[in-house]
Backbone as a printed PyTorch tensor [residue, N CA C, xyz], in Angstrom:
tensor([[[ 92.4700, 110.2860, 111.1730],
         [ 92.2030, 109.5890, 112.4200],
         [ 90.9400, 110.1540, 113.0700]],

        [[ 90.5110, 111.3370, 113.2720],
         [ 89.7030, 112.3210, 113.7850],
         [ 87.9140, 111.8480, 113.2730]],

        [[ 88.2960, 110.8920, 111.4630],
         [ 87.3540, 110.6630, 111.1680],
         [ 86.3910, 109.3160, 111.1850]],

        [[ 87.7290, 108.4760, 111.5990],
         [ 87.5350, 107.5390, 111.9480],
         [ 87.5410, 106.7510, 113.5640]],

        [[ 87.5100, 107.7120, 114.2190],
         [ 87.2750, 107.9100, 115.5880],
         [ 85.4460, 108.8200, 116.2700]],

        [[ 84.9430, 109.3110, 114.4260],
         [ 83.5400, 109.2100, 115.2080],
         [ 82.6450, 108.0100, 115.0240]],

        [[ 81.4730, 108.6060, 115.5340],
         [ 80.3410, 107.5190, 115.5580],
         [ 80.3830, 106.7770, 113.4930]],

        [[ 80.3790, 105.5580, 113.4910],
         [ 80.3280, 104.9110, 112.0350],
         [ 79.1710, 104.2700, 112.2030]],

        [[ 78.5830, 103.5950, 111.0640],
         [ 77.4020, 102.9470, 111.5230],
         [ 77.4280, 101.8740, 111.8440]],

        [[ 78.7300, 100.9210, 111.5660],
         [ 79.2420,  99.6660, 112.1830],
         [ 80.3740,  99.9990, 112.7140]],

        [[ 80.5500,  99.9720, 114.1300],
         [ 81.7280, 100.6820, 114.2030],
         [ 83.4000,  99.6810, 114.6740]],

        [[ 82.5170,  98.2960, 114.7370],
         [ 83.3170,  97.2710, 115.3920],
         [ 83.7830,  96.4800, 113.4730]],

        [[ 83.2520,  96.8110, 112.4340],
         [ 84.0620,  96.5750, 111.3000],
         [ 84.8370,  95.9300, 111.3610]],

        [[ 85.3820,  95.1940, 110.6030],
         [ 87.0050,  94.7800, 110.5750],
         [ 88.0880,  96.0700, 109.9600]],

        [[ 87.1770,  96.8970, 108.3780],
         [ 87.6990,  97.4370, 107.3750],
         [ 87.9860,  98.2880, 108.4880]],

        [[ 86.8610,  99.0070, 109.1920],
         [ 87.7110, 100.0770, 110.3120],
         [ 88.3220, 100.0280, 110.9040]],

        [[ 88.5840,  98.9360, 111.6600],
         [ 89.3510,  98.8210, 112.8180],
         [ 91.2690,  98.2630, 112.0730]],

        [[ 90.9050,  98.0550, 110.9470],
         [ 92.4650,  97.5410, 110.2740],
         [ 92.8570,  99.4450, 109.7480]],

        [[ 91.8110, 100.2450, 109.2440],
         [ 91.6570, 101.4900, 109.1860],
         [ 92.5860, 102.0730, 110.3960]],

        [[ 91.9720, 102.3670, 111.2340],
         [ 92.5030, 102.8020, 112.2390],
         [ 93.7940, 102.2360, 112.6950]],

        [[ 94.3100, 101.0580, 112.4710],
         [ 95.9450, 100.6330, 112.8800],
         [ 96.5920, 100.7720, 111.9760]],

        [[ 96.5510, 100.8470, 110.8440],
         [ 96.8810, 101.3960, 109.1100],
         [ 97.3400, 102.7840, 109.6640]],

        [[ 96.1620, 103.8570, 110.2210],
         [ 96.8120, 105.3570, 110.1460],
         [ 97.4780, 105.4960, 111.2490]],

        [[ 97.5250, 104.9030, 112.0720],
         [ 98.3280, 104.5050, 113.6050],
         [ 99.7100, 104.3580, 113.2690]],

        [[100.1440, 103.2250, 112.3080],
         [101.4580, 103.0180, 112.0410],
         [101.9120, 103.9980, 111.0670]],

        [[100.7120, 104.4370, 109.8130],
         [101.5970, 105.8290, 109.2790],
         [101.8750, 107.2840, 110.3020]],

        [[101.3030, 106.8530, 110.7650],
         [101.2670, 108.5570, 112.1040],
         [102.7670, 107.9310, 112.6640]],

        [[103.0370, 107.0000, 112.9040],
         [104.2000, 106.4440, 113.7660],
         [105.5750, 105.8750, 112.7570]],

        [[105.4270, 105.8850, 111.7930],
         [106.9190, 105.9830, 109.9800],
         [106.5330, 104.3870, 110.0080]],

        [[105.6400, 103.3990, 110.2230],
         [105.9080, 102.1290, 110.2730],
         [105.3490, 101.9560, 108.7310]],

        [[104.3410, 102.5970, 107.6710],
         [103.5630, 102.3730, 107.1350],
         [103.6310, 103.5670, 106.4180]],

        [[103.1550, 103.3550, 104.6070],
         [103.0060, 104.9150, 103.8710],
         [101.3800, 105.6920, 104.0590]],

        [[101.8940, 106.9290, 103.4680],
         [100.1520, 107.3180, 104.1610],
         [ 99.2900, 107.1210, 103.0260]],

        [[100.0070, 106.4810, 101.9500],
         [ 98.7590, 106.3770, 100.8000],
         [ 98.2740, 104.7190, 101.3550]],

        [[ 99.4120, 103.5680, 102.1880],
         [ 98.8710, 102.5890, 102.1680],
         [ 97.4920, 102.9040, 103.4710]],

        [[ 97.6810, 103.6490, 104.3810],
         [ 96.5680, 104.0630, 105.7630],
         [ 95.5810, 104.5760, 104.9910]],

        [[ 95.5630, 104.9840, 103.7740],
         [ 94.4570, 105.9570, 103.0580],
         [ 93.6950, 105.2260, 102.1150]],

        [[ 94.4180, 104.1290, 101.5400],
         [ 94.1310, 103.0020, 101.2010],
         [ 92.6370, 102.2830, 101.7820]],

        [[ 93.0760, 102.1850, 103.0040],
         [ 92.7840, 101.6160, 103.9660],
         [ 91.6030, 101.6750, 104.6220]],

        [[ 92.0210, 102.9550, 104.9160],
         [ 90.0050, 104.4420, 104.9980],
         [ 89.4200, 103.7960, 104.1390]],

        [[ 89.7920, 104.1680, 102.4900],
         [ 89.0410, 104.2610, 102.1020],
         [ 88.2400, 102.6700, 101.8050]],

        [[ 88.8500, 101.6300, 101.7760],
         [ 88.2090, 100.5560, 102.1190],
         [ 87.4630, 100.0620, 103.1120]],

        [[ 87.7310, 100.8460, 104.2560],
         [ 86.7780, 100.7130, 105.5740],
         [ 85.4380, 101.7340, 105.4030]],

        [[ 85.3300, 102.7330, 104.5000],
         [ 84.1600, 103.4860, 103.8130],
         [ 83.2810, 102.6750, 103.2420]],

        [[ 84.0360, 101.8310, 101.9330],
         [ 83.1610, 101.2870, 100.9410],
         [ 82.7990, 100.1290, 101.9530]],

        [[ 83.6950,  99.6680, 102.9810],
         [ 82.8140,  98.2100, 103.3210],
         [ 81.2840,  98.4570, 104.1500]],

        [[ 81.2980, 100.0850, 104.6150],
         [ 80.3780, 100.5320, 105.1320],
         [ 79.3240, 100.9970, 104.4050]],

        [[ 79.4160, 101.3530, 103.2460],
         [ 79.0160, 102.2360, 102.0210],
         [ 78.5250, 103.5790, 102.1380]],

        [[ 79.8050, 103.9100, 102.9310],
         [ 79.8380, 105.6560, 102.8770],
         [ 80.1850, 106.2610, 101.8540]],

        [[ 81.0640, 105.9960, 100.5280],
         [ 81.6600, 106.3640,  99.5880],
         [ 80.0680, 106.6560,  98.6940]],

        [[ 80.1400, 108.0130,  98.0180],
         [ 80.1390, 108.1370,  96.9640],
         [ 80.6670, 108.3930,  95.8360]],

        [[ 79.7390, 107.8320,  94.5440],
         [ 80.5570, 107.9350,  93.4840],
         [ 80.6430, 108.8020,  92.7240]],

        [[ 81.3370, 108.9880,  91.9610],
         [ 81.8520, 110.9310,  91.2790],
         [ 81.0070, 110.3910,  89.8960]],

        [[ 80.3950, 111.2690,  89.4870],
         [ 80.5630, 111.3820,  88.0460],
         [ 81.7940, 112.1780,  87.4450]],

        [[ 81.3170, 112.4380,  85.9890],
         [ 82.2050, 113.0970,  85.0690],
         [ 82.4290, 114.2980,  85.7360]],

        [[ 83.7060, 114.8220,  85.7140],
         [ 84.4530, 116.0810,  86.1780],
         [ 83.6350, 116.9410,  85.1860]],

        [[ 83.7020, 118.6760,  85.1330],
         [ 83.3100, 119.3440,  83.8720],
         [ 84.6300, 119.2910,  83.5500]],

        [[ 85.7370, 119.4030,  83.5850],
         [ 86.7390, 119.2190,  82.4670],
         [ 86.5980, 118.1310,  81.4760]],

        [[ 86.6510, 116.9160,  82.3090],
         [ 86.7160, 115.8070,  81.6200],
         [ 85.0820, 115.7800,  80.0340]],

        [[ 84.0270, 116.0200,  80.5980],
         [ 83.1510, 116.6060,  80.1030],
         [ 82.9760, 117.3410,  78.8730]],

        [[ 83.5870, 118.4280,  79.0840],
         [ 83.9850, 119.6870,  78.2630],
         [ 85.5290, 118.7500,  76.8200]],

        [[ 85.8930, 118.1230,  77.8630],
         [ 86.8920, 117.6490,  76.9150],
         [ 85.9120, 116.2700,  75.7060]],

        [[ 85.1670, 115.8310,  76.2820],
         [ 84.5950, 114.6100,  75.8500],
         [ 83.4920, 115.1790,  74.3270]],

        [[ 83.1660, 116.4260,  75.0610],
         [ 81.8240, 117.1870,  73.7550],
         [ 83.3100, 117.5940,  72.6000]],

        [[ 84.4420, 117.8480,  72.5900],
         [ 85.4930, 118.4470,  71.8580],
         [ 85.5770, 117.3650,  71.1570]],

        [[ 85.8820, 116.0510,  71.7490],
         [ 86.1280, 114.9140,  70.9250],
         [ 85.2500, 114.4420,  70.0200]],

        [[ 84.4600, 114.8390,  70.7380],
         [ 83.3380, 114.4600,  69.8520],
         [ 82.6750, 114.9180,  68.3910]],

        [[ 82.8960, 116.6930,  68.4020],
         [ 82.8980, 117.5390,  67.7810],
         [ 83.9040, 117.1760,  66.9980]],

        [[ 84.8310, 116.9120,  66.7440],
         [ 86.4660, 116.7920,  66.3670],
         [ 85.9900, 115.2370,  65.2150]],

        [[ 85.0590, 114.4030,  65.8280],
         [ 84.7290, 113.1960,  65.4310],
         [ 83.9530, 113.5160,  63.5910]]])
């Protein structure tokens, strides 16, 4: 909530503002907190705050093995 209560760069959104009543009703048992988190995180990408991950080094480390193994 804390994060979605600062300055956003659109802050009148829809994704945020459904964001923010999403973690409202999980803070309150109406709602799960993966569906409010859900939720964030769709009010991020509609903003395009999300970045994207590359390869983990595990995943990585596992991928050169397979390969080797090949």
């Amino acid at each position: 909530m804390k994060v979605l209560q600062q300055p956003w760069p659109r802050m009148g959104k829809p994704g945020r503002l459904k964001a923010i009543r999403m973690v409202e009703e999980s803070l309150a048992g109406h709602c799960s907190q993966q569906a409010a988190f859900e939720a964030f995180k769709a009010a991020a990408a509609e903003q395009g705050l999300l970045r994207t991950r590359g390869t983990s080094t595990g995943l990585g480390k596992c991928a050169r093995i397979v390969e080797d193994l090949m």
